[in-house]
PDB file of the backbone (N, CA, C, O) and the ligand in Angstrom, with CONECT records:
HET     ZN  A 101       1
ATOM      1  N   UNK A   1     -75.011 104.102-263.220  1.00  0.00           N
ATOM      2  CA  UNK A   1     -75.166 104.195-264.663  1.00  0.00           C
ATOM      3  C   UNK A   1     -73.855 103.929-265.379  1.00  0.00           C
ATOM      4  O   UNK A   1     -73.793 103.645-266.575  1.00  0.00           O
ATOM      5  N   UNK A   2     -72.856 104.034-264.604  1.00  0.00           N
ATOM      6  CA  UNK A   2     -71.543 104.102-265.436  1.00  0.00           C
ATOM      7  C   UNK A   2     -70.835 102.473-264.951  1.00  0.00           C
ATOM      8  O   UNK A   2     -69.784 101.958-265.334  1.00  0.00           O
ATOM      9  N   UNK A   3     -71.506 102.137-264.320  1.00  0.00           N
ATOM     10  CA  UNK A   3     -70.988 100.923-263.956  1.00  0.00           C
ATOM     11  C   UNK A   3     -70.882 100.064-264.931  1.00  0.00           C
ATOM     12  O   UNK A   3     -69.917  99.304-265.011  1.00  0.00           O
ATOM     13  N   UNK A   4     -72.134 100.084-266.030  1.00  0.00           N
ATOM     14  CA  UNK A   4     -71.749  99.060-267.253  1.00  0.00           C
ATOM     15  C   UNK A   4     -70.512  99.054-268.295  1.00  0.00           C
ATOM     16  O   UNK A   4     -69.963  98.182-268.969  1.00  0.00           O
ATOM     17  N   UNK A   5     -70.323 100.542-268.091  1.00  0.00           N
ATOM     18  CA  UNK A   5     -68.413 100.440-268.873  1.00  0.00           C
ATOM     19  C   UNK A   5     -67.908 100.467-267.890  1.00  0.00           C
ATOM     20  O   UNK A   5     -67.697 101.643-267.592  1.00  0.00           O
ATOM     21  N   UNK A   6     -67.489  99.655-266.995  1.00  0.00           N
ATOM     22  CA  UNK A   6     -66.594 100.268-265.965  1.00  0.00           C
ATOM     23  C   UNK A   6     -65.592  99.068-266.178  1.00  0.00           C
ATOM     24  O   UNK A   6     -64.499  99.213-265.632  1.00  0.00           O
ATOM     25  N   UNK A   7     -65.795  97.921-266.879  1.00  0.00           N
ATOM     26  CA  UNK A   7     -65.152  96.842-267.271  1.00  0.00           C
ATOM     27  C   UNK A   7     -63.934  97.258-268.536  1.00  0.00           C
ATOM     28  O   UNK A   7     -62.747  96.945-268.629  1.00  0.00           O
ATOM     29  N   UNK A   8     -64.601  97.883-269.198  1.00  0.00           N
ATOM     30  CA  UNK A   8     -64.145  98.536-270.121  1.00  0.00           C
ATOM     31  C   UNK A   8     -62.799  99.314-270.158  1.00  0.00           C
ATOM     32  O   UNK A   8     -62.864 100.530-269.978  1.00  0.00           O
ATOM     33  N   UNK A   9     -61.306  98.606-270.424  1.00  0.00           N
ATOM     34  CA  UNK A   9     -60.631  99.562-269.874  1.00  0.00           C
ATOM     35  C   UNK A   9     -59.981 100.281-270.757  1.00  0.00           C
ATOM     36  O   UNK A   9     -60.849 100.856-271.414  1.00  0.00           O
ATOM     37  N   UNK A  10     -58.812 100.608-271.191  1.00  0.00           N
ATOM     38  CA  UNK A  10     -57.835 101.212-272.413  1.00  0.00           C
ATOM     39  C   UNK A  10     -56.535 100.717-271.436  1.00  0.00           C
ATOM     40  O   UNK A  10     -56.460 100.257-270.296  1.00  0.00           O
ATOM     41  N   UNK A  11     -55.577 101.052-272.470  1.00  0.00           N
ATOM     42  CA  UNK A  11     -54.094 100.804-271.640  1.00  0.00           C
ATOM     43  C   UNK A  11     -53.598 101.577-270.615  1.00  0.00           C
ATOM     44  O   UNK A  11     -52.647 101.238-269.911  1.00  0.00           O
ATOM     45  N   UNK A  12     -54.391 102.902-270.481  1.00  0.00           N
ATOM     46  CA  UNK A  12     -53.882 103.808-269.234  1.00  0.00           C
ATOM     47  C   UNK A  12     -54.889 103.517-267.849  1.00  0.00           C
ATOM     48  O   UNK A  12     -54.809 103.848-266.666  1.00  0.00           O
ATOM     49  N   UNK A  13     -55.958 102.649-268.729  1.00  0.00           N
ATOM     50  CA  UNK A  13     -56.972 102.527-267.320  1.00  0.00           C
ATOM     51  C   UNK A  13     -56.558 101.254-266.840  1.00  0.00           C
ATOM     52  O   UNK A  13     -57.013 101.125-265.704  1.00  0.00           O
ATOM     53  N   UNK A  14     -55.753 100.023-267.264  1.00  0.00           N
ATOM     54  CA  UNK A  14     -55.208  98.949-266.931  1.00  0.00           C
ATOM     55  C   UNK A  14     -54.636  99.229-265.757  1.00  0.00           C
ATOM     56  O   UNK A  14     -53.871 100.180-265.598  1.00  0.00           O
ATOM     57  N   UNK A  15     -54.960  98.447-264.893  1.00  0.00           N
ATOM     58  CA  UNK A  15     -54.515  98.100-263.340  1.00  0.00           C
ATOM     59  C   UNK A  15     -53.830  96.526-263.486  1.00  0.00           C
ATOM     60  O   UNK A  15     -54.168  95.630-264.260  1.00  0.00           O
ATOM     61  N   UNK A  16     -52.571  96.531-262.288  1.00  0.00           N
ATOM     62  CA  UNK A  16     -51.632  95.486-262.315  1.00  0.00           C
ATOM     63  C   UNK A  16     -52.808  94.190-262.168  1.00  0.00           C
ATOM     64  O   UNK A  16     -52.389  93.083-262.507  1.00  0.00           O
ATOM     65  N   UNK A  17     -53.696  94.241-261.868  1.00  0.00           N
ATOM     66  CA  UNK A  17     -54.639  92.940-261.456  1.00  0.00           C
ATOM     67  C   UNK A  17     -55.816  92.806-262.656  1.00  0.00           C
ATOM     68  O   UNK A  17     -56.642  91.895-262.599  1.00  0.00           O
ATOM     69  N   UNK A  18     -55.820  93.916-263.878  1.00  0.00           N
ATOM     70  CA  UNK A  18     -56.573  93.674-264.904  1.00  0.00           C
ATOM     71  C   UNK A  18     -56.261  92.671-265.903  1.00  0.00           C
ATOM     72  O   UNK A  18     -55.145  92.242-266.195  1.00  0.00           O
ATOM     73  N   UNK A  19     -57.153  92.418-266.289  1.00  0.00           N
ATOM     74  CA  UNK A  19     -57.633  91.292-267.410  1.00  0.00           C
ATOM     75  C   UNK A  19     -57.048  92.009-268.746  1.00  0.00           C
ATOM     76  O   UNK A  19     -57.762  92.792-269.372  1.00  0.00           O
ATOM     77  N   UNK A  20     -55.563  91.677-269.210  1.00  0.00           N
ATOM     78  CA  UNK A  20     -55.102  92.170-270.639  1.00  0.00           C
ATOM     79  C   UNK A  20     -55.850  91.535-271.774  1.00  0.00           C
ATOM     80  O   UNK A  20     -55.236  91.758-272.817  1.00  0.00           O
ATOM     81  N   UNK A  21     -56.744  90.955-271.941  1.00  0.00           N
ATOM     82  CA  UNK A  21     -57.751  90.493-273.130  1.00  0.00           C
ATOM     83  C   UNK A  21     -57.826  91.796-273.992  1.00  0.00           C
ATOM     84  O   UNK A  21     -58.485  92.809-273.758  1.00  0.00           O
ATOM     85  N   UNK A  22     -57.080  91.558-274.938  1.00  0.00           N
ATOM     86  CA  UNK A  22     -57.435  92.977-276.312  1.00  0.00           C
ATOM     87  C   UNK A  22     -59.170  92.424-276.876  1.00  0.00           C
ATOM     88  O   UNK A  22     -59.584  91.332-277.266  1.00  0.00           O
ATOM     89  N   UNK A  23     -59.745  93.566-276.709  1.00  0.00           N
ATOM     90  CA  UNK A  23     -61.090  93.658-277.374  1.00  0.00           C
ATOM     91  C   UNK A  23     -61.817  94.930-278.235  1.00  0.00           C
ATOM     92  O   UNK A  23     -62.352  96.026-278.069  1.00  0.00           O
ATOM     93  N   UNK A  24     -61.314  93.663-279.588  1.00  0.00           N
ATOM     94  CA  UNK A  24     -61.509  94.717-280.572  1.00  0.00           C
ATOM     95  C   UNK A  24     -60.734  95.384-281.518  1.00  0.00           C
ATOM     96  O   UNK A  24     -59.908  94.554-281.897  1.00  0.00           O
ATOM     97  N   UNK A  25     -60.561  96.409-282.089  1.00  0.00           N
ATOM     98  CA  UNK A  25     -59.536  96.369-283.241  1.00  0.00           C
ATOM     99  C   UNK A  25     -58.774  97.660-282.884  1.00  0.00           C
ATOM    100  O   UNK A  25     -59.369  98.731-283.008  1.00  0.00           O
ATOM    101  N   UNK A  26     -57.224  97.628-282.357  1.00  0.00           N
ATOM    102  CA  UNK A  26     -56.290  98.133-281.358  1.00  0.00           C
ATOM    103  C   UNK A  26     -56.440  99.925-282.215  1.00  0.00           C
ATOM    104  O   UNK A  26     -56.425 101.003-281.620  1.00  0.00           O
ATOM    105  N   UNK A  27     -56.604  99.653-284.032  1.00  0.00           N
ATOM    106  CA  UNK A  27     -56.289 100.898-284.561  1.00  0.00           C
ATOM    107  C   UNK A  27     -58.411 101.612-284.680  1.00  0.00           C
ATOM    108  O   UNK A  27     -58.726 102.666-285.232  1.00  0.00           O
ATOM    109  N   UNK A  28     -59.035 101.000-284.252  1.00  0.00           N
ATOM    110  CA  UNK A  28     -60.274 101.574-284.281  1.00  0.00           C
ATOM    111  C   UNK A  28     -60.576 102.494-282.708  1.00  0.00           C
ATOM    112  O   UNK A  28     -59.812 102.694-281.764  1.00  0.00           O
ATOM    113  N   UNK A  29     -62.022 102.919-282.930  1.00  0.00           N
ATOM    114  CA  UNK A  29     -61.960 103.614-281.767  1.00  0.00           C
ATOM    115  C   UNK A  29     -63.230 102.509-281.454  1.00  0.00           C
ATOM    116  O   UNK A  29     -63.949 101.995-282.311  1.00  0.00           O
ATOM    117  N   UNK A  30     -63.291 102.303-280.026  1.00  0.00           N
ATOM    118  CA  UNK A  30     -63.971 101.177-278.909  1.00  0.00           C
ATOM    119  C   UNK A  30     -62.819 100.567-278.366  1.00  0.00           C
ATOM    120  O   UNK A  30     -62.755 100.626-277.138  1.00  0.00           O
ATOM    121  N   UNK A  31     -61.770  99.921-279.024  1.00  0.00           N
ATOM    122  CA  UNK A  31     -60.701  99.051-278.346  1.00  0.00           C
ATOM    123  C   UNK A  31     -60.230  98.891-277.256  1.00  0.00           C
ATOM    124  O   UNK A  31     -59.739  99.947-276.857  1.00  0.00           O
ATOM    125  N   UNK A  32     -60.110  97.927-276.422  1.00  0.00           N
ATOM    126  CA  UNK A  32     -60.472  98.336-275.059  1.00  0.00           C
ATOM    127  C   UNK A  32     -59.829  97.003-274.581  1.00  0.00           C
ATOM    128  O   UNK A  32     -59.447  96.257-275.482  1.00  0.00           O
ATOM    129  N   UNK A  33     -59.640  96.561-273.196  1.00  0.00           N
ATOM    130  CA  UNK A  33     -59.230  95.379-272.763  1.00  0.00           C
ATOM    131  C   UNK A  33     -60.015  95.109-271.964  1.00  0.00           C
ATOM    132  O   UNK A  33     -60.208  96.060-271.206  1.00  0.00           O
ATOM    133  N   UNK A  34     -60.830  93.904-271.648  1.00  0.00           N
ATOM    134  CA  UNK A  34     -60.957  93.307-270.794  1.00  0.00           C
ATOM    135  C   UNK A  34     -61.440  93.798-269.587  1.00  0.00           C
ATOM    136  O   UNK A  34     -62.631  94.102-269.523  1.00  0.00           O
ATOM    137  N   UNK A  35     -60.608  93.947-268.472  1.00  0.00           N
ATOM    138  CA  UNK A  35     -60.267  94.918-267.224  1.00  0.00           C
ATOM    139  C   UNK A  35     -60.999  93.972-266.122  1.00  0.00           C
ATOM    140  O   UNK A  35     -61.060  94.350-264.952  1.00  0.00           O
ATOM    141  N   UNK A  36     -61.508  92.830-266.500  1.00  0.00           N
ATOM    142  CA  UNK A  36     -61.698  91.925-265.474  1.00  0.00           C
ATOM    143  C   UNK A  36     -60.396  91.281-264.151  1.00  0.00           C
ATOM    144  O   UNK A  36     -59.168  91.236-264.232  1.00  0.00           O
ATOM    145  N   UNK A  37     -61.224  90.913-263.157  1.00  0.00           N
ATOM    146  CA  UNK A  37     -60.282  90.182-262.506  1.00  0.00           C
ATOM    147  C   UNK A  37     -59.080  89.357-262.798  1.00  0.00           C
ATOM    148  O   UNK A  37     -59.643  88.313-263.127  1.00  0.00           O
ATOM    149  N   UNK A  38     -58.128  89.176-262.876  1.00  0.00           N
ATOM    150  CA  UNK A  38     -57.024  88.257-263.177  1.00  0.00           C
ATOM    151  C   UNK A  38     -57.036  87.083-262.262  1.00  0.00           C
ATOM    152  O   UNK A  38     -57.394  86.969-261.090  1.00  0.00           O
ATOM    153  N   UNK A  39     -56.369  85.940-263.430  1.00  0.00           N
ATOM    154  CA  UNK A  39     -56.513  84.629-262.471  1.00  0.00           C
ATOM    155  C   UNK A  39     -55.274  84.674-261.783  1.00  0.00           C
ATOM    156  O   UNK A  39     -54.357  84.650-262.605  1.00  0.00           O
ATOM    157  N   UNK A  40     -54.847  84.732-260.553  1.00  0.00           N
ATOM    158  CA  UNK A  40     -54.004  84.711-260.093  1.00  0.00           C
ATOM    159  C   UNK A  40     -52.413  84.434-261.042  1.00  0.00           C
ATOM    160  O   UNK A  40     -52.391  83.588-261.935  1.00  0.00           O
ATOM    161  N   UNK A  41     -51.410  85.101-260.760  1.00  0.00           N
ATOM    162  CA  UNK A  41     -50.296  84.529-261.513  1.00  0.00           C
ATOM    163  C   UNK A  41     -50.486  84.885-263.080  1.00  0.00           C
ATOM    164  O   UNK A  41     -49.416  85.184-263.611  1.00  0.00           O
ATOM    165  N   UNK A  42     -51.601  84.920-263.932  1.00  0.00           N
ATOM    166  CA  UNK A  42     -52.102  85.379-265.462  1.00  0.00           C
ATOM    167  C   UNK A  42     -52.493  86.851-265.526  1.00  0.00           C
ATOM    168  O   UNK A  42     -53.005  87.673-264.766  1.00  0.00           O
ATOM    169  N   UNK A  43     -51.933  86.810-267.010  1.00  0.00           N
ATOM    170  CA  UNK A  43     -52.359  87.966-267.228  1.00  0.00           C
ATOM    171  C   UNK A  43     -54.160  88.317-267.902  1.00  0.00           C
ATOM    172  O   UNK A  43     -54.586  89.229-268.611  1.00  0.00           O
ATOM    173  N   UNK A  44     -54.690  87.379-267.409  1.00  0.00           N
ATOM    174  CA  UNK A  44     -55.841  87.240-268.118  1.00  0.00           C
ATOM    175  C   UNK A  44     -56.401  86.655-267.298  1.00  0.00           C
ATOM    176  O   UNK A  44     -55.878  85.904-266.474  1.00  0.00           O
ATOM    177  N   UNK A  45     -58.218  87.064-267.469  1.00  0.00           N
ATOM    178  CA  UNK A  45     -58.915  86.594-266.673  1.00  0.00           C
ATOM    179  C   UNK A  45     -59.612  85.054-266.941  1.00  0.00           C
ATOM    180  O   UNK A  45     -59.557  84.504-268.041  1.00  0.00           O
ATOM    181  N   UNK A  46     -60.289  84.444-265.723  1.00  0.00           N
ATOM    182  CA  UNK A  46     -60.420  83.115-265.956  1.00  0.00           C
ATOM    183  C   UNK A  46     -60.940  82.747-267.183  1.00  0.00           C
ATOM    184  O   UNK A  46     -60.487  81.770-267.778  1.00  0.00           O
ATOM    185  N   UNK A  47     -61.898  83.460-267.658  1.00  0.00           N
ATOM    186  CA  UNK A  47     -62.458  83.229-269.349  1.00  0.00           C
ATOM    187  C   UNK A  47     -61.597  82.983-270.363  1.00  0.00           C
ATOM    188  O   UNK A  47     -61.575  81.998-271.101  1.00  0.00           O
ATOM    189  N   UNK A  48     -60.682  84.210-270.357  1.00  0.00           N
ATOM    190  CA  UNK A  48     -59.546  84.781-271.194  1.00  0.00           C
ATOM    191  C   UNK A  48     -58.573  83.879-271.360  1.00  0.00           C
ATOM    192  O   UNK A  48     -58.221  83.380-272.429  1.00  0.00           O
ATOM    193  N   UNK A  49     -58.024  83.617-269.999  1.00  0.00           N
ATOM    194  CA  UNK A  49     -57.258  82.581-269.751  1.00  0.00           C
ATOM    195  C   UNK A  49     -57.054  81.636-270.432  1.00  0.00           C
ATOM    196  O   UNK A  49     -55.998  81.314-270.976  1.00  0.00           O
ATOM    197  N   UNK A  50     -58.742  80.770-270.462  1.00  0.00           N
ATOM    198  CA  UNK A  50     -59.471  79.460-270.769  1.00  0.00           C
ATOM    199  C   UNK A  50     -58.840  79.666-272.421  1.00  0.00           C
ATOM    200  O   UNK A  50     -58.159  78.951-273.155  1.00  0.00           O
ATOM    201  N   UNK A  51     -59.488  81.092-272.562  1.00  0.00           N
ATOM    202  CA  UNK A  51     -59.474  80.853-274.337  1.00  0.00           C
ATOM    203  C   UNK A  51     -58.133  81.316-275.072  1.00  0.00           C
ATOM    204  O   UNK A  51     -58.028  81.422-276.294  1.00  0.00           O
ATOM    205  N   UNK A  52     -56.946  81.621-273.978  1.00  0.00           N
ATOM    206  CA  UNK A  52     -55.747  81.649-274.541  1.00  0.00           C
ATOM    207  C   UNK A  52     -55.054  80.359-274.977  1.00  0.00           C
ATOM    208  O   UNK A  52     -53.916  80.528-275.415  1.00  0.00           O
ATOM    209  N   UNK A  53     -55.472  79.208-274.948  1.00  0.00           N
ATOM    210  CA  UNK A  53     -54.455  78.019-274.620  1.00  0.00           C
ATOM    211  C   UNK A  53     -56.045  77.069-275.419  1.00  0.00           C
ATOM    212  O   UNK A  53     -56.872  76.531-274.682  1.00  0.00           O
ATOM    213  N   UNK A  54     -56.139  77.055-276.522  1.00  0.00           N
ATOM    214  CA  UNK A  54     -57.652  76.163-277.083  1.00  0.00           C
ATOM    215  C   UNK A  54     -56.679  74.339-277.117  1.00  0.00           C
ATOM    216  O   UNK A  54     -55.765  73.904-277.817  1.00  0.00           O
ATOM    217  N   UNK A  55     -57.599  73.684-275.841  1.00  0.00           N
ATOM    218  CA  UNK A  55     -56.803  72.269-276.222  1.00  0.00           C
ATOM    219  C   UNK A  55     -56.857  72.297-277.150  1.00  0.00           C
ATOM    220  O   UNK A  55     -57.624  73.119-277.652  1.00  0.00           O
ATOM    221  N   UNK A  56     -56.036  71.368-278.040  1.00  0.00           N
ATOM    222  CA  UNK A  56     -55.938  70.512-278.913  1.00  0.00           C
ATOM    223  C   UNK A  56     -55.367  71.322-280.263  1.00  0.00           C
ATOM    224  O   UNK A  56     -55.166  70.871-281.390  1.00  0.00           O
ATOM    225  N   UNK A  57     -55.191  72.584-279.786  1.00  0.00           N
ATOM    226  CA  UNK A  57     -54.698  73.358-280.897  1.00  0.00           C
ATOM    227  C   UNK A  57     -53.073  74.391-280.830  1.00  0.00           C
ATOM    228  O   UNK A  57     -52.272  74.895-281.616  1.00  0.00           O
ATOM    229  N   UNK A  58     -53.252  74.286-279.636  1.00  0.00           N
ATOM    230  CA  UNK A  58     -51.539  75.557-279.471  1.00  0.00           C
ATOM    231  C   UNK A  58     -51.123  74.280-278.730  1.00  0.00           C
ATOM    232  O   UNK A  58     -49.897  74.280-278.839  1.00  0.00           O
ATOM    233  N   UNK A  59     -51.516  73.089-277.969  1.00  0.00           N
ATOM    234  CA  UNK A  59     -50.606  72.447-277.428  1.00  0.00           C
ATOM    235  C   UNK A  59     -49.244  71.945-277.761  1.00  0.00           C
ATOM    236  O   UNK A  59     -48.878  72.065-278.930  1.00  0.00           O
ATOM    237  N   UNK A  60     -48.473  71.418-276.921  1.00  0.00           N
ATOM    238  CA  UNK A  60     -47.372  70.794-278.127  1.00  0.00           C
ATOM    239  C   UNK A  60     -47.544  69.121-277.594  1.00  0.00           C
ATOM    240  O   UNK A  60     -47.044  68.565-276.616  1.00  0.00           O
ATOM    241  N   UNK A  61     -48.480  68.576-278.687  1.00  0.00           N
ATOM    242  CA  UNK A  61     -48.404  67.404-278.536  1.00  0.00           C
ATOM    243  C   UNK A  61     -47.829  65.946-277.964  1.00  0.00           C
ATOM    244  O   UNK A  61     -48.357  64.982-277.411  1.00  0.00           O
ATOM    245  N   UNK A  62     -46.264  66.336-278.448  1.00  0.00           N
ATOM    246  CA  UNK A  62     -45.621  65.873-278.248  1.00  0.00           C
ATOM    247  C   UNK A  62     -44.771  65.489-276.901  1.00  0.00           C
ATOM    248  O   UNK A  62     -44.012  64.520-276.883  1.00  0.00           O
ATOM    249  N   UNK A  63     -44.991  66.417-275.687  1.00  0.00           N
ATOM    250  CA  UNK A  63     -44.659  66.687-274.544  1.00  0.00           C
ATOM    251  C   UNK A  63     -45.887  66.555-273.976  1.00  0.00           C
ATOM    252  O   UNK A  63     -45.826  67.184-272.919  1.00  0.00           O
ATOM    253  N   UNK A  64     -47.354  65.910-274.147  1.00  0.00           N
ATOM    254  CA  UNK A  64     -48.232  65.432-273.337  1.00  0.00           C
ATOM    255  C   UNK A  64     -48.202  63.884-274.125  1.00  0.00           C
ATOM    256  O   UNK A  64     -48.991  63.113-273.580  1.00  0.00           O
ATOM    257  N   UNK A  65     -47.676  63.453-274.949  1.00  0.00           N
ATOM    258  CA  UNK A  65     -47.673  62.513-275.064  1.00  0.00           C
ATOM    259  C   UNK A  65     -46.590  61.555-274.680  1.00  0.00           C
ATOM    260  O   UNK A  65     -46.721  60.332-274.647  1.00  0.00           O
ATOM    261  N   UNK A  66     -45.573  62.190-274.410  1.00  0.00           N
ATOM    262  CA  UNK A  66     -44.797  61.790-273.572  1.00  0.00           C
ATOM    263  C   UNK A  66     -44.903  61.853-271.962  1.00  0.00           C
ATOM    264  O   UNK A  66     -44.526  60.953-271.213  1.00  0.00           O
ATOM    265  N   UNK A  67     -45.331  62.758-271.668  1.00  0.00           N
ATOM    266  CA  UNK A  67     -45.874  62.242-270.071  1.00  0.00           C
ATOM    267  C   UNK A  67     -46.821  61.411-270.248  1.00  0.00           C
ATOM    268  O   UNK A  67     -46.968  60.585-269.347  1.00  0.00           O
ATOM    269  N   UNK A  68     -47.642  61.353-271.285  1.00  0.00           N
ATOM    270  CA  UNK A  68     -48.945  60.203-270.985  1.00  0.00           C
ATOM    271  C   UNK A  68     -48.194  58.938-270.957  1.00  0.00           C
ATOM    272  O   UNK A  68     -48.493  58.205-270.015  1.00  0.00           O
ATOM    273  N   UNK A  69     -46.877  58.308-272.134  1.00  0.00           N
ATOM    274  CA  UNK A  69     -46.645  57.316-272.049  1.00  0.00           C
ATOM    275  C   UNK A  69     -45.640  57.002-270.747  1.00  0.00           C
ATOM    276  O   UNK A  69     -45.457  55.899-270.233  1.00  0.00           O
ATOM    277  N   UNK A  70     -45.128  58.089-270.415  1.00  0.00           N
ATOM    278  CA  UNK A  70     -43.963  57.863-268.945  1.00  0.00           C
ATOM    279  C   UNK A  70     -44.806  57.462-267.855  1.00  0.00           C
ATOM    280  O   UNK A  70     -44.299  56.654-267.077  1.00  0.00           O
ATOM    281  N   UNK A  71     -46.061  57.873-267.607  1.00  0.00           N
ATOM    282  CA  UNK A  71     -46.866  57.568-266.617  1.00  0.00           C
ATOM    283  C   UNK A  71     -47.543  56.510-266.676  1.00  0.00           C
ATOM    284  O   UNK A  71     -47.385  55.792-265.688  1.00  0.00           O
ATOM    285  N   UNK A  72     -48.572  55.941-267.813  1.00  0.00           N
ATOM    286  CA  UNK A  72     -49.378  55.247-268.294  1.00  0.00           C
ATOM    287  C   UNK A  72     -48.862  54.201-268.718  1.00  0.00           C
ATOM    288  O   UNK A  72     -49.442  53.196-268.309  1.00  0.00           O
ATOM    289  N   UNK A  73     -47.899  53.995-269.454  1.00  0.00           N
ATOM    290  CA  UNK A  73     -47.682  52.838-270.266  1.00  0.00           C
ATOM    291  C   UNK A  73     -47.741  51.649-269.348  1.00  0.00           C
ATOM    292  O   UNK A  73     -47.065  51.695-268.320  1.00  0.00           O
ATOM    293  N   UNK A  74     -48.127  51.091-269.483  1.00  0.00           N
ATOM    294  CA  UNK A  74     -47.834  49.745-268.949  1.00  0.00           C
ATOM    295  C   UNK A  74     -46.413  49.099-269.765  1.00  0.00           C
ATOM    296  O   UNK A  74     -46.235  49.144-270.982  1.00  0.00           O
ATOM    297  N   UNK A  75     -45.213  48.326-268.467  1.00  0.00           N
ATOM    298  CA  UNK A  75     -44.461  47.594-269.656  1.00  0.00           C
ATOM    299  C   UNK A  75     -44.930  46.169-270.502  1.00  0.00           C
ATOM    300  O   UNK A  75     -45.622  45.198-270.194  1.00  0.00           O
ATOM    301  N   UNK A  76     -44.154  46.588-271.773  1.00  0.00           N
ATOM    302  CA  UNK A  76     -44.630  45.593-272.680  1.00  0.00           C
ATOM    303  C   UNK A  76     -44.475  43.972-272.064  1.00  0.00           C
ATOM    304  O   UNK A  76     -43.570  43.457-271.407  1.00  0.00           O
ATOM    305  N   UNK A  77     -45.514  43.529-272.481  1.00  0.00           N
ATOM    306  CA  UNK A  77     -45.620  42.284-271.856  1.00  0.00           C
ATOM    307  C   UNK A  77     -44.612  40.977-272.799  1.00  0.00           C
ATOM    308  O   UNK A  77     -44.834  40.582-273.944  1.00  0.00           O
ATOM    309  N   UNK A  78     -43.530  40.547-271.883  1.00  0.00           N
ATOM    310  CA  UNK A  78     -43.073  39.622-273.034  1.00  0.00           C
ATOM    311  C   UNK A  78     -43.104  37.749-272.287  1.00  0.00           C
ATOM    312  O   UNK A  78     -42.317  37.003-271.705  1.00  0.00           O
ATOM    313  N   UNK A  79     -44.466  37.715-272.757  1.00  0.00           N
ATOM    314  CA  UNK A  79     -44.999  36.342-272.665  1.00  0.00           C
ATOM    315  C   UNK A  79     -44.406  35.016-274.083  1.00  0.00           C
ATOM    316  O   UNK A  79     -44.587  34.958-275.299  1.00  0.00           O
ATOM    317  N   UNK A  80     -43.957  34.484-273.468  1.00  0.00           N
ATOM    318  CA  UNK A  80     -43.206  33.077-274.137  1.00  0.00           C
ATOM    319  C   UNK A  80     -44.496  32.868-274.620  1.00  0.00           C
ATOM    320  O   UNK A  80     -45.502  33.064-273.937  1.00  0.00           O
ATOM    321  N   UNK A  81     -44.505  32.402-275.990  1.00  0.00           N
ATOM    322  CA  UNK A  81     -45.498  32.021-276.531  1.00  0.00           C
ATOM    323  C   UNK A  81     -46.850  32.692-276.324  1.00  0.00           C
ATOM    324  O   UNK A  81     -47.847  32.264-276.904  1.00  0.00           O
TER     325      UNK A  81
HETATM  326 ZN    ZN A 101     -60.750  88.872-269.551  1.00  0.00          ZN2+
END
């Protein structure tokens, strides 16, 4: 029966291998973390993880677009005529 909160953790029930995902509002009462599995090496679980880092929005552009062109580019073609 208690197994369905058992995910459910607070900061004293956090274990070194829990899922730090804040869920919920830190000054209300429910607030709770996560407490899922961790992806290896993260502090967050594979979901969590996923939704810490949203492509196309926290990236820094600029440093995948530079590996894209260091890798990808083809050199410019300089054909006579
Ligand atoms: Zn999580």
């Amino acid at each position: 029966m208690a197994e369905k909160t058992a995910k459910c953790k607070t900061l004293l029930d956090l274990e070194a291998t829990d899922c730090r995902w804040p869920v919920g509002d830190p000054r209300q009462d429910g607030f709770h973390f996560c407490g899922a599995q961790q992806v290896l090496g993260r502090p967050y679980c594979i979901a969590h993880w996923q939704m810490s880092f949203v492509p196309g929005k926290s990236r820094q552009p600029s440093v995948t677009a530079a590996l894209a062109a260091a890798t990808a580019l083809p050199a410019p073609a300089k054909r006579a005529a």
